[in-house]
Phi, psi and omega in degrees: 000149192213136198242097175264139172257155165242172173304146175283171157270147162271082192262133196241138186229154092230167164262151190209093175065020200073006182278138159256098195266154179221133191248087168249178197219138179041056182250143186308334130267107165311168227122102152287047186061249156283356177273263193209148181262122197251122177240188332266192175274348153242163148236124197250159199190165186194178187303321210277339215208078113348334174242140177209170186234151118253170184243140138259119174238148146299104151288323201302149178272033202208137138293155186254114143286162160234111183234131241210117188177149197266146187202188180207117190218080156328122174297155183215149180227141181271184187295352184256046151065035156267155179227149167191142174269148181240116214271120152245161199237013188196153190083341179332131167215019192260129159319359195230318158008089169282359159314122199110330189234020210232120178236147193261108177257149327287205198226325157234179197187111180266121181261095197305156181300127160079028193256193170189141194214135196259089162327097194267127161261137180248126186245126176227090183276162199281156187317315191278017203279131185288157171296131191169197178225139184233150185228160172201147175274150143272145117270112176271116152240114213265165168235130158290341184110161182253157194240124175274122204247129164300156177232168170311114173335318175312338170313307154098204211263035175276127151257182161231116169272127178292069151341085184259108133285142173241127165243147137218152182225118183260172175274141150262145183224137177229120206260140157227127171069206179262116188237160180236155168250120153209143169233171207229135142272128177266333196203167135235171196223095175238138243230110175256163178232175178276338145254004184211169161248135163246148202223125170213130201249120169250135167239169172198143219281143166221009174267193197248005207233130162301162175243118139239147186193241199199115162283115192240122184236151145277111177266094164260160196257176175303327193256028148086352183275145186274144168235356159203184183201131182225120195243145227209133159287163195208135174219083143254141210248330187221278157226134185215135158224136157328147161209136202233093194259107199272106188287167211243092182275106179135214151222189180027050164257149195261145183265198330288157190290152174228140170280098159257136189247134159218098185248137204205143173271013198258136151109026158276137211240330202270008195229136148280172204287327190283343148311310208286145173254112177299144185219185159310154186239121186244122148213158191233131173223125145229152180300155137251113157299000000 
């Protein structure tokens, strides 16, 4: 049996002046909902390709503002292997940061109901810029119109209006020189249960470069048999941990249990292969009594 996970979304509600924002990441078609649909979901650029595009469409029977604009953000993670990015737009000090140099035409923009409009970025890095990969979110943000919400009769003839933003924020990555993938596990931590196993793996990046690739973690029984299986997409950019939960499927398997751990830049589907960087290949097994 077998479980794929993707990176989660991070989903954010608040209100601002009745606005409602919703922030999501890495969904394989961006679909803001009533907003607007943005492809692909990386952009990739170099010393050599300078330039990059996304397309935005109106699905919607309605015009869309659209607003276009850079912000920097990393996964990032706690002890218990949750991830979520945290987006800043100002104070950037991390070295690999492409902010400053990276500009988006155009930037606003009314998207007619079912229209599409093709976003150009332009990279002008400083000269002296070391071989490596740099990085920055796009943020798309579309407005929907505003919606009128009922209130209590008591009220009298007062409404409200509802202001819907839709933001999403994909990754740009800008490749310069000779870059490395290479990843390191520092620990695993494994955890038995009475119906699950849990696996939390800390890694850490050690190239000039992210490692992405795919986790595959394996649950085997004493007879060599698999009883379950979970494969998680994996972007680590500095240090990150995982967390992976193989439930215990069936009966009569016999112990102890074996953990097979495998991290690989090979078999991502959703990155064509000349973007993907070959990085190192890891596997790891430990018993569970």
């Amino acid at each position: 049996m077998s479980k794929c996970r993707r990176f989660p979304a991070r989903l954010v509600t608040g209100l601002r002046g009745l606005s409602v924002f919703w922030l999501l990441f890495l969904i394989p078609l961006l679909d803001v909902a009533a907003g607007v649909l943005v492809a692909p979901t990386v952009i990739f650029m170099s010393d050599r390709q300078r330039t990059g595009r996304m397309t935005v469409q109106n699905p919607t029977d309605k015009p869309t503002e659209v607003t276009v604009s850079f912000s920097f953000g990393l996964p990032v993670s706690d002890s218990l292997g949750n991830v979520q990015v945290i987006l800043q737009d100002s104070a950037v000090t991390d070295p690999h940061s492409a902010l400053g140099w990276l500009k988006a035409f155009p930037r606003k923009m009314i998207l007619p109901p079912n229209g599409t409009q093709i976003i150009r970025f332009v990279g002008r890095p400083p000269k002296d810029l070391p071989d490596g990969e740099y990085w920055a979110r796009v943020i798309v943000e579309s407005r929907a119109g505003e919606t009128e919400i009922p209130v209590a009769e008591d009220a009298g003839a007062i409404t409200t209006h509802l202001n819907m933003v839709m933001r999403t924020a994909i990754m740009l990555k800008f490749r310069k020189g000779d870059l490395i993938s290479q990843l390191e596990v520092n620990s695993t931590e494994v955890t038995f249960g009475e119906e699950q196993i849990q696996v939390l793996v800390d890694m850490s990046s050690r190239g000039n470069a992210s490692y992405v690739g795919l986790l595959t973690c394996r649950l085997l029984d004493a007879d060599n048999k698999e009883i379950c299986q979970s494969t998680i997409q994996l972007a680590v950019y500095y240090d990150l941990r995982r967390k992976i939960r193989l439930p215990i499927i069936g009966e009569g398997h016999r112990k102890p249990y074996q953990v097979e751990l495998s991290i690989s830049t090979k078999g991502r589907t959703d990155i064509a292969a000349e973007d993907m960087i070959p990085g190192n290949e890891i596997l790891y097994t430990q018993t569970v009594e």
